[in-house]
FITIMI-511460 format. One record per residue (C-alpha): x, y, z; residue in one letter; chain. Coordinates in nm, 2 decimals. Layout:
# FITIMI-511460
{x X&y Y&z Z&code a&unit A};
...
***
This chain:
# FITIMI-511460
{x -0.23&y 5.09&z 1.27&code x&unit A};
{x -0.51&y 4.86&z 1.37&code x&unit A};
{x -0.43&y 4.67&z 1.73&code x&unit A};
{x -0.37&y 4.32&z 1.66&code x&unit A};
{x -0.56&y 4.11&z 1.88&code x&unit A};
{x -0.30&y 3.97&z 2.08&code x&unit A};
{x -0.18&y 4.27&z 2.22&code x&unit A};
{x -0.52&y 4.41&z 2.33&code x&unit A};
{x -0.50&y 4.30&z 2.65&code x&unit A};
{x -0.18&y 4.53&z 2.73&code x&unit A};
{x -0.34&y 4.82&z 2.58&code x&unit A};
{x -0.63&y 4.74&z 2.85&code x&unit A};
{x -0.40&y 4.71&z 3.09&code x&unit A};
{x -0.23&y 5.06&z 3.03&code x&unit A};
{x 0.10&y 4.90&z 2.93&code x&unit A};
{x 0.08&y 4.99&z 2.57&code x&unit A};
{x -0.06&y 5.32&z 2.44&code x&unit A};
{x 0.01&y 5.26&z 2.05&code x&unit A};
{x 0.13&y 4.98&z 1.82&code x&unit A};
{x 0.30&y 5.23&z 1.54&code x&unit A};
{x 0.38&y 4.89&z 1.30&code x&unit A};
{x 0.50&y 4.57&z 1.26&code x&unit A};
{x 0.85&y 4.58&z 1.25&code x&unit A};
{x 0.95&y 4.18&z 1.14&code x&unit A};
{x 0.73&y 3.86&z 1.17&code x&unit A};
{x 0.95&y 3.50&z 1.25&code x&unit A};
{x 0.86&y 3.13&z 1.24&code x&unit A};
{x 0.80&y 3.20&z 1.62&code x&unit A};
{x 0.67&y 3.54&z 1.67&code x&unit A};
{x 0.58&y 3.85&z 1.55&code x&unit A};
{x 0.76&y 4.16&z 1.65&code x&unit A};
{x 0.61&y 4.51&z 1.67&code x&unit A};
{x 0.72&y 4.86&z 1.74&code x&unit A};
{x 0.45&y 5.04&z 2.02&code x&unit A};
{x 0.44&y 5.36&z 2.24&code x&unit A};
{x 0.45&y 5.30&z 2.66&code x&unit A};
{x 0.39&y 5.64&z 2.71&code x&unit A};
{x 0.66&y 5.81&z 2.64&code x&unit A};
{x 0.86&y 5.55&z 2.53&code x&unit A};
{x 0.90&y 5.34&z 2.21&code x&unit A};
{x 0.95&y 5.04&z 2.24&code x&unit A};
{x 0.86&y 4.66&z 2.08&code x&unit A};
{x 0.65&y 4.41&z 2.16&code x&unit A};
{x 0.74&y 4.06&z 2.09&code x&unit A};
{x 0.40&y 3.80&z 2.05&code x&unit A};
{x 0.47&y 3.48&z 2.05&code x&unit A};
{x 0.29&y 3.28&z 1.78&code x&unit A};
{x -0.03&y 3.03&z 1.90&code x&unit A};
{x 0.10&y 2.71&z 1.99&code x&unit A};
{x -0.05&y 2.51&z 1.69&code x&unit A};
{x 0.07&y 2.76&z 1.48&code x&unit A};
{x 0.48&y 2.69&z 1.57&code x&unit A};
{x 0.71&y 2.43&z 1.57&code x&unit A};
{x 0.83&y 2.24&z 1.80&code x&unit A};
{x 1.07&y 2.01&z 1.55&code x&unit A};
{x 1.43&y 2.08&z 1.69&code x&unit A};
{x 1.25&y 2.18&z 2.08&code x&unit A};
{x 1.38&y 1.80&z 2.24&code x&unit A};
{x 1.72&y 1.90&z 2.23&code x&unit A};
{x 1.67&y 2.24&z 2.31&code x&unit A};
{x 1.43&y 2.13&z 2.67&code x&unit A};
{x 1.71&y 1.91&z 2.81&code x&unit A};
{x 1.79&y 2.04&z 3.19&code x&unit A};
{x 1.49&y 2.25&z 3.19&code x&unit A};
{x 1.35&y 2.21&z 3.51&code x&unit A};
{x 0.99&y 2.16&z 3.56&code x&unit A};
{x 0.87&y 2.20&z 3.88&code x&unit A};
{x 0.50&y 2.12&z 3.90&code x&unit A};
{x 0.46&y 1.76&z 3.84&code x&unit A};
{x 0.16&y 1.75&z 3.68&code x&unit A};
{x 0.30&y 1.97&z 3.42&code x&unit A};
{x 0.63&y 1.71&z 3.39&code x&unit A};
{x 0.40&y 1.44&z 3.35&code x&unit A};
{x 0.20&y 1.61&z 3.09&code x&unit A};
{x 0.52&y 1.72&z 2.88&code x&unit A};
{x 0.65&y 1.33&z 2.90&code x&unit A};
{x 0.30&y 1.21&z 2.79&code x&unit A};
{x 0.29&y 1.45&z 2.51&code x&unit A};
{x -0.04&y 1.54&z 2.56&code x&unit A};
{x -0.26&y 1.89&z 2.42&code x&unit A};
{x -0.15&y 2.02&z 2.81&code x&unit A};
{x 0.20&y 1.91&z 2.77&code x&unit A};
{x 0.25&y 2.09&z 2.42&code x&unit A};
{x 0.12&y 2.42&z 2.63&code x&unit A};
{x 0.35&y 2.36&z 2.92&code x&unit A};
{x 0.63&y 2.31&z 2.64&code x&unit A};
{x 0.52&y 2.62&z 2.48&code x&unit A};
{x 0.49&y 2.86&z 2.83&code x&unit A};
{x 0.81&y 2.73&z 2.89&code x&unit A};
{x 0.97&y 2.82&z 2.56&code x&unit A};
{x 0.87&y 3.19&z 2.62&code x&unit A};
{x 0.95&y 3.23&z 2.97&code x&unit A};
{x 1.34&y 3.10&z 2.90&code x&unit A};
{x 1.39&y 3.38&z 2.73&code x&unit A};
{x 1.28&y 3.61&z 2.94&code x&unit A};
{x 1.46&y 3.46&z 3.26&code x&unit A};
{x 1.78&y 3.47&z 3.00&code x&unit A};
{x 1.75&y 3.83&z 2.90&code x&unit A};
{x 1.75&y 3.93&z 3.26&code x&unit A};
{x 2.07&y 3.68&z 3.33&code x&unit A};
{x 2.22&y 3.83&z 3.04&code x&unit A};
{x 2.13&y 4.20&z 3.10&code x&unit A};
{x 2.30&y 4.11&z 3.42&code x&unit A};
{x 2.60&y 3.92&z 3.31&code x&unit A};
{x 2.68&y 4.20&z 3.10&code x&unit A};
{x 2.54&y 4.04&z 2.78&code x&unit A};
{x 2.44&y 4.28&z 2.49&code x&unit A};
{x 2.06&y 4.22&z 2.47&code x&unit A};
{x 1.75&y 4.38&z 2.45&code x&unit A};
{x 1.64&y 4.48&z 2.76&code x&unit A};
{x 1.30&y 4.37&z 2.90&code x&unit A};
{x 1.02&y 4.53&z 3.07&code x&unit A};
{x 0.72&y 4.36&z 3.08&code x&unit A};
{x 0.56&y 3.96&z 2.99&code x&unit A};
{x 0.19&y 3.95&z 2.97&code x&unit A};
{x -0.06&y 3.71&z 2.82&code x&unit A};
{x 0.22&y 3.61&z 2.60&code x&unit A};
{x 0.39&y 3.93&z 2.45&code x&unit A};
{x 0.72&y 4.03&z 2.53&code x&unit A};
{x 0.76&y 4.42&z 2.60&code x&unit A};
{x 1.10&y 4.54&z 2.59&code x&unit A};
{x 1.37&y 4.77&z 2.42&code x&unit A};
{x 1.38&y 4.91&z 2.10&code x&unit A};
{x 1.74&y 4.87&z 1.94&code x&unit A};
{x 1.81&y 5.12&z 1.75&code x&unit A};
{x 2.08&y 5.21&z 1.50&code x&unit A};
{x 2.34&y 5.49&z 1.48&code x&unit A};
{x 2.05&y 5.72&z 1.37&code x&unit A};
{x 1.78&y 5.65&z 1.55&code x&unit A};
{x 1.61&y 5.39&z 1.33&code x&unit A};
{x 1.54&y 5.03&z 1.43&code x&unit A};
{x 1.88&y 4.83&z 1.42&code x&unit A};
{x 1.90&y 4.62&z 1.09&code x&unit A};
{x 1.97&y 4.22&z 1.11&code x&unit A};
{x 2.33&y 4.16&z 1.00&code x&unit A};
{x 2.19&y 3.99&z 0.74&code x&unit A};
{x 2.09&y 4.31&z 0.58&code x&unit A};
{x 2.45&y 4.42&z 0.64&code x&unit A};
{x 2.69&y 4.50&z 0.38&code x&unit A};
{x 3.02&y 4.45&z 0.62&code x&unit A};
{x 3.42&y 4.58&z 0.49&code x&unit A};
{x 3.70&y 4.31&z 0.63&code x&unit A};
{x 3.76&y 4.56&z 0.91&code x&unit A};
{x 3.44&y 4.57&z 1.00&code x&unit A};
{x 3.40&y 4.17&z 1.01&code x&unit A};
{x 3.70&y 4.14&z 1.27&code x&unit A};
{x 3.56&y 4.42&z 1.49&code x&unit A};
{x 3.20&y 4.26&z 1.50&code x&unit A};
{x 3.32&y 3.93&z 1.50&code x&unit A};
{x 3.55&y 3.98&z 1.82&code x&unit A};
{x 3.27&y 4.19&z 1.98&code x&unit A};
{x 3.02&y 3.87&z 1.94&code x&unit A};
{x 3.28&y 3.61&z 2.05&code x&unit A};
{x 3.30&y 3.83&z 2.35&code x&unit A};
{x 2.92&y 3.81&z 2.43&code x&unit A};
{x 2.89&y 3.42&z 2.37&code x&unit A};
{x 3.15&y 3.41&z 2.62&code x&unit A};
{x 2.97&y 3.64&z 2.84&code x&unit A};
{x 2.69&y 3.40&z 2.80&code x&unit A};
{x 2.86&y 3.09&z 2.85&code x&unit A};
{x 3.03&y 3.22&z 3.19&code x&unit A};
{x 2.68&y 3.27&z 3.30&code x&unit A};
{x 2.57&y 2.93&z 3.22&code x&unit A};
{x 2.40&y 3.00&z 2.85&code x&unit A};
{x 2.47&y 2.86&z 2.54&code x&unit A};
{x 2.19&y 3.06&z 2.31&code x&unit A};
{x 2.11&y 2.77&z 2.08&code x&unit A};
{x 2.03&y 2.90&z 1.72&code x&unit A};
{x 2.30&y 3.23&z 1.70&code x&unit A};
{x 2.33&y 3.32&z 1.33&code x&unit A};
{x 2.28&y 3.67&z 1.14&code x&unit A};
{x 1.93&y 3.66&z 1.14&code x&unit A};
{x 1.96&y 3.75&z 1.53&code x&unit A};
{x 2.17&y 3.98&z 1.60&code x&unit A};
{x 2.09&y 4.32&z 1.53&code x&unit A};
{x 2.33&y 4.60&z 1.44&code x&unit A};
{x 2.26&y 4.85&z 1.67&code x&unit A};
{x 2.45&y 5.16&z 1.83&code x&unit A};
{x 2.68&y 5.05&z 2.05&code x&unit A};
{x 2.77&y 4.73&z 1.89&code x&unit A};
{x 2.59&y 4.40&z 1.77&code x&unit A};
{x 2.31&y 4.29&z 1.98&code x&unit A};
{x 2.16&y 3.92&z 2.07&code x&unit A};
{x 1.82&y 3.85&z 1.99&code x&unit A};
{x 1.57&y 3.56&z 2.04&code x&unit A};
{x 1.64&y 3.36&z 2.29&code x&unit A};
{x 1.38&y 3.12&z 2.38&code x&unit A};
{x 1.63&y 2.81&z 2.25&code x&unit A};
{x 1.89&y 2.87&z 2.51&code x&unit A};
{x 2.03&y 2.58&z 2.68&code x&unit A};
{x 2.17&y 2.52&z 3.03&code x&unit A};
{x 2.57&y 2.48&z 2.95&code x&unit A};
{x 2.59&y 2.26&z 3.24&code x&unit A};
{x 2.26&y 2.06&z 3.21&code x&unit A};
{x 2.23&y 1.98&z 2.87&code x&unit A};
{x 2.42&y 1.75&z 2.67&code x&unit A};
{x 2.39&y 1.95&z 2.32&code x&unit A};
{x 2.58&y 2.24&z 2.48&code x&unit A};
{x 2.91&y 2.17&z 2.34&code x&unit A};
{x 2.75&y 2.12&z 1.99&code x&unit A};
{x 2.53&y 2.39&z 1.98&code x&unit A};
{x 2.80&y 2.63&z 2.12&code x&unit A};
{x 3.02&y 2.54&z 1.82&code x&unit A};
{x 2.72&y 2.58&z 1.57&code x&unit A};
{x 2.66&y 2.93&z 1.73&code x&unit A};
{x 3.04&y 2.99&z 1.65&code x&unit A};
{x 3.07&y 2.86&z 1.30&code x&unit A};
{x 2.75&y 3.07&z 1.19&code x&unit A};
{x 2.92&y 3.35&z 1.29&code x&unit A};
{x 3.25&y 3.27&z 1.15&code x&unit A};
{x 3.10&y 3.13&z 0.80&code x&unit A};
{x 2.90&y 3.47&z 0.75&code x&unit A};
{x 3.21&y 3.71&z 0.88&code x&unit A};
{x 3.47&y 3.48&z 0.66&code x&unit A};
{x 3.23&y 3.60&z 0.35&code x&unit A};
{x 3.40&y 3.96&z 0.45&code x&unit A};
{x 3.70&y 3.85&z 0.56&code x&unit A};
{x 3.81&y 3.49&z 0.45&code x&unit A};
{x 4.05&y 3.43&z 0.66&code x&unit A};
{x 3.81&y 3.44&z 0.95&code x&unit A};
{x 3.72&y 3.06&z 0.86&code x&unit A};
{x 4.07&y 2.93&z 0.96&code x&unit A};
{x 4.02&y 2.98&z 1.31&code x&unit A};
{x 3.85&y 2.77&z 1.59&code x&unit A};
{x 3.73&y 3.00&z 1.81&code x&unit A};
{x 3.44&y 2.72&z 1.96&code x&unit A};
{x 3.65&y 2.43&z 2.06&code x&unit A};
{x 3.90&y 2.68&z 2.23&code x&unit A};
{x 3.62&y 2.87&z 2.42&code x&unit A};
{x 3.46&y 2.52&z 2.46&code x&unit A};
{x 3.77&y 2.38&z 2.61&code x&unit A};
{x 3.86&y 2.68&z 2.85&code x&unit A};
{x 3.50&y 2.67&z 3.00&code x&unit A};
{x 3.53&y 2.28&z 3.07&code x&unit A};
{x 3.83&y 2.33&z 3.23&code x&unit A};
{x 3.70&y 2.63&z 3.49&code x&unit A};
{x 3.93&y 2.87&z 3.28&code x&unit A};
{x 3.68&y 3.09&z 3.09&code x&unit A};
{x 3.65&y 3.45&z 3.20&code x&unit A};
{x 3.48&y 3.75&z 3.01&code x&unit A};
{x 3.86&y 3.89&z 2.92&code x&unit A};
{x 4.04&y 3.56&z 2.83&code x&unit A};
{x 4.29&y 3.58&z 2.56&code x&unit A};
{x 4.20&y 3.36&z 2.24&code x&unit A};
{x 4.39&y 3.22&z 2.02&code x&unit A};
{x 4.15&y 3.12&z 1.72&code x&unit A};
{x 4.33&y 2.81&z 1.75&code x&unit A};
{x 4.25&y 2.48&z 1.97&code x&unit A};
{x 4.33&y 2.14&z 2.05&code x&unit A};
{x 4.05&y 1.92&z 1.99&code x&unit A};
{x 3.96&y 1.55&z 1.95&code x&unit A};
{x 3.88&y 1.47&z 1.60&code x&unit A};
{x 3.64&y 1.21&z 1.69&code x&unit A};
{x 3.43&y 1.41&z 1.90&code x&unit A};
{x 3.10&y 1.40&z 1.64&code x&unit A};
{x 3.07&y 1.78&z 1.69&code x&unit A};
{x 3.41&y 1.80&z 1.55&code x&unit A};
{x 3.39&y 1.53&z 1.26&code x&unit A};
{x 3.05&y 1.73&z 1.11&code x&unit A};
{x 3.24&y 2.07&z 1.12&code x&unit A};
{x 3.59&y 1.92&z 0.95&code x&unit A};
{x 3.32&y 1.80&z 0.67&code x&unit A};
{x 3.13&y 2.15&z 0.60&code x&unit A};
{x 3.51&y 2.33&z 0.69&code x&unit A};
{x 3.64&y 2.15&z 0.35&code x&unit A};
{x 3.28&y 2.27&z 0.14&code x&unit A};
{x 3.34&y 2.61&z 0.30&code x&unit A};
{x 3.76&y 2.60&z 0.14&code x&unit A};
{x 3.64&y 2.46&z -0.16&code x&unit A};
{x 3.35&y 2.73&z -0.22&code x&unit A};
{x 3.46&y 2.99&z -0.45&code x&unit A};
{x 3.42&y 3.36&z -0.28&code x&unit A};
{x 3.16&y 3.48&z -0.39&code x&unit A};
{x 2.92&y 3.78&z -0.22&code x&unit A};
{x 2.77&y 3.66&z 0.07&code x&unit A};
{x 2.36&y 3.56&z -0.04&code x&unit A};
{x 2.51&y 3.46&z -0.37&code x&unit A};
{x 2.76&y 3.20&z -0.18&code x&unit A};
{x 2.49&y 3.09&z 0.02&code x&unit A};
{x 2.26&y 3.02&z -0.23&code x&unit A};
{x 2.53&y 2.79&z -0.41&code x&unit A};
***
């Protein structure tokens, strides 16, 4: 296919040989599959600044650390230089998060290459070779559910033991690859320690999983799998092979916890029905 223009300067570079297609295009990017050589892998370009938004981006910035002062001052002011500060920083979080991941043992793509704002990294690819399908194109059995849902409660503990909360987890991103679900799209994450919508964003991440898994396997949406996790963390007891419980003892004031008791009794009172047709309703 034709080279889009945004990824010309890689294939001048000699970092890409070949963009084969577009593989998905997001609010924030546009992903596409391309030959290094002999390798195939995808290439993520972030979408122009004035053509994304930044809506939910105040609570994501919190505890972001911005060295050069100009550029702090610029991103208080709000000014056209402070929107492109905001915006570099977006991308480069999740790069500096895949390789913290990668390391941490996370299940994520892994990276090789940022330039002129396009990602390079690994193709995921499914059990036969293809690119890995978004859960949300998966058609899971109860037994299935359980499996992936433990496996992804594992990796957002991975993440939080290295200090990430990833901000927006749902089954648009995670990918169903080979050896297990994979974690996409990261430029949201979140400091646990240095931003004070951690604890609420970590439970989001957890009841998106739980509310698409229960679809499978209802009596997934019993459990309390992010106030437990939540709690061990605060506590210095969170380790990659903690036991859980899928129970937890929580304050019901806490406003994270009064907003999920409110869509916990919707979710009860919502007939099953098939996934997309229960989310539509």
């Amino acid at each position: 296919m034709k080279i889009p223009k945004r990824i010309e300067p890689l294939v001048e570079e000699g970092l890409v040989d070949e963009v084969i297609c577009q593989l998905m295009s997001g609010k924030e990017a546009m992903v596409y599959v391309v030959r290094c050589g002999v390798d195939i892998r995808c290439a993520k370009v972030y979408k122009e600044i004035d053509r994304r938004s930044f809506r939910h981006s105040i609570a994501y910035m919190e505890g972001r650390r911005i060295k050069n002062s100009r550029h702090a001052r610029a991103l208080d002011k709000g000014t056209r230089y402070g929107r492109k500060v905001r915006h570099d920083a977006w991308q480069s979080v999740e790069v500096d998060s895949l390789h913290r991941l990668l390391a941490a043992g996370v299940r994520v793509p892994q990276p090789h290459s940022f330039f002129e704002g396009v990602l390079l990294m690994e193709l995921v690819a499914d059990s036969d070779g293809n690119a890995a399908p978004r859960l949300n194109d998966v058609v899971l059995t109860a037994g299935q559910s359980h499996k992936y849902h433990q496996d992804l409660l594992r990796q957002v503990i991975r993440m939080l033991c290295a200090g990430i909360v990833h901000g927006d987890l749902s089954r648009y991103n995670v990918l169903a690859g080979k050896e297990g679900p994979v974690i996409i799209d990261l430029p949201q994450a979140v400091d646990a320690a240095g931003n004070s919508n951690a604890h609420r964003l970590l439970l989001r991440d957890v009841d998106n999983l739980t509310a698409y898994f229960g679809c499978f396997a209802p009596e997934l949406l019993e459990t309390d799998y992010g106030n437990e996790i939540w709690s061990l963390y605060r506590r210095g007891n969170l380790h990659p092979d903690v036991n859980l419980s899928g129970n937890a003892q929580r304050n019901p004031f806490d406003m994270p916890n009064v907003a999920r008791a409110a869509k916990n009794v919707l979710r009860r009172e919502r007939p099953r029905q098939p996934y997309r047709q229960a989310m539509r309703g």
